[in-house]
N, C-alpha and C positions, 0 to 999 in steps of 0.2 A: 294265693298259690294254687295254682292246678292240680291235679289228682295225680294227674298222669306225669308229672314230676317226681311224685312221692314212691311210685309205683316202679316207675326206672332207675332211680337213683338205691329205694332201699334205703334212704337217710330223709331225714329233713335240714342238713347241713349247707353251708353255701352262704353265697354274697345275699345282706339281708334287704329288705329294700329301706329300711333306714340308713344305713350306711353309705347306698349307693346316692341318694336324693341329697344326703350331707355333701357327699362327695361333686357330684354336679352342682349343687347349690354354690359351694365357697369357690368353685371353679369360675362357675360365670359372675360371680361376685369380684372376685379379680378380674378377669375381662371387660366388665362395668367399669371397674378402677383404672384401670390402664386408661380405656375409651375415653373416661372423662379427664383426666389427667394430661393425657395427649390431645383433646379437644382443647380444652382450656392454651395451653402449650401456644398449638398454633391460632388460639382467636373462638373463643366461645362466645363473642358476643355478639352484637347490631354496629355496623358501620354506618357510614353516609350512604354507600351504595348498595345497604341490604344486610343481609347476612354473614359472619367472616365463614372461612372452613369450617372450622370448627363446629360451628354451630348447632347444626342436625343433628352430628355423631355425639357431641356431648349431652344433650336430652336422648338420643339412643342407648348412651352409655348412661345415664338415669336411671331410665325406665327398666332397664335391665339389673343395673345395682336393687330395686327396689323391690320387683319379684322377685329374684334368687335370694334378695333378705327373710321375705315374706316364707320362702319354700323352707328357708334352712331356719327359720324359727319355727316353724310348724313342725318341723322333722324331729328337731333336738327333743320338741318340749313335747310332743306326741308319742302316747305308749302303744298306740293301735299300731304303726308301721313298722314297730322294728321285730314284729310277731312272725312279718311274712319273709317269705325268704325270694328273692329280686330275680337269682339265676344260681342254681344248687352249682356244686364243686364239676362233676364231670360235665355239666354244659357251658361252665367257664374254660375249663382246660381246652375246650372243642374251638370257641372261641377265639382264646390265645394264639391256639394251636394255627392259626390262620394269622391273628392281628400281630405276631410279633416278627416272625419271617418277614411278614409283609413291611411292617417299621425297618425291620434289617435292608430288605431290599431295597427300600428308599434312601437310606443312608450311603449306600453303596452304590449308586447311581453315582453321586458325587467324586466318589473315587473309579469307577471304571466306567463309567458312562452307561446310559441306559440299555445300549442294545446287546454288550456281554451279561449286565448286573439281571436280564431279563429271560437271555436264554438260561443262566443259574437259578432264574428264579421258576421259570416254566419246567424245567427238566427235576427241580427239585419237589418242587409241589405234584407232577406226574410221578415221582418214585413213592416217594413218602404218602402219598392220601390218596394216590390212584394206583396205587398199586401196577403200575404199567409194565412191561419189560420193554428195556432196552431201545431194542429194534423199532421201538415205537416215539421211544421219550429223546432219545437224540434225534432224527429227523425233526420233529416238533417244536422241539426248543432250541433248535438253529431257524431253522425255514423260517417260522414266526417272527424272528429278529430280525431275518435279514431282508423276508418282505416289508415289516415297517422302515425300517432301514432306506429301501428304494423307494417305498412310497412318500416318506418325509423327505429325504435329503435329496434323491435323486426328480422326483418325480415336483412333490410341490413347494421343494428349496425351503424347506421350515428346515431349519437346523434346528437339534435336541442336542440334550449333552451328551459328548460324547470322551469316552476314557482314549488311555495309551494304545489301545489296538486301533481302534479309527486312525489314529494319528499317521500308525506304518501304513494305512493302503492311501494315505494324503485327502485324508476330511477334515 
């Protein structure tokens, strides 16, 4: 733990870093699982003509099962790590306070396309964490959208997704 954590927060409370190495650990331990299970699936073996698909990814999905076992036994049965504390309470909520907007935004890409869910997402994050007025956070969180907008669809013909408003001006 840092000094200057202890010194800002006033606590020594928070995500501990045992917790968190548990947590990443059984994560990519599944990811391993999946990898080898879908390697296997499509051909984990040696053909006639070499390697099948599968083959790489399921020694990838291995080697990976074998560290994240290795992390997450060390984690469990180790009393040194769960002393320290990984990232106190207010600089998780700081965090969040970014990473879950951001998850929302992307979910709602699906439903109204990127370049509304974007200007929502630009005008929201300049009211709420920039403090901006107005005059400032509507120009920005249009103009932005609508230059990628001409620069994707119109300019280098990549279509993105796009929701119910695209639809009315015929994209």
């Amino acid at each position: 733990m840092h000094d200057n954590d202890h010194v800002e927060d006033g606590s020594r409370r928070g995500v501990s870093t045992k917790a968190v190495e548990i947590l990443v650990a059984g994560v990519i331990l599944l990811l391993g699982l999946v990898v080898i299970f879908d390697s296997r699936r499509v051909g984990a073996g040696w053909a006639e003509d070499g390697p099948q698909a599968g083959y790489f990814p399921f020694y990838v999905g291995l080697i990976l099962c074998v560290v994240s076992a290795w992390t997450l036994l060390r984690a469990v049965f180790s009393g040194k790590a769960g002393a320290s504390v990984f990232v106190s309470r207010k600089k998780l909520r700081l965090v969040l306070s970014v990473f879950i907007p951001s998850l929302i935004y992307v979910l709602v890409i699906y439903f109204i396309g990127i370049y509304v869910a974007s200007a929502l997402f630009i005008g929201a994050f300049m009211y709420w964490h920039g403090r901006f007025p107005w005059a400032k956070i509507i120009p920005v969180s249009v103009l932005v959208p609508v230059s990628m907008f001409l620069l994707f669809e119109v300019w280098f013909l990549v279509p993105l997704p796009k929701g119910p408003l695209e639809a009315l001006i015929g994209y």
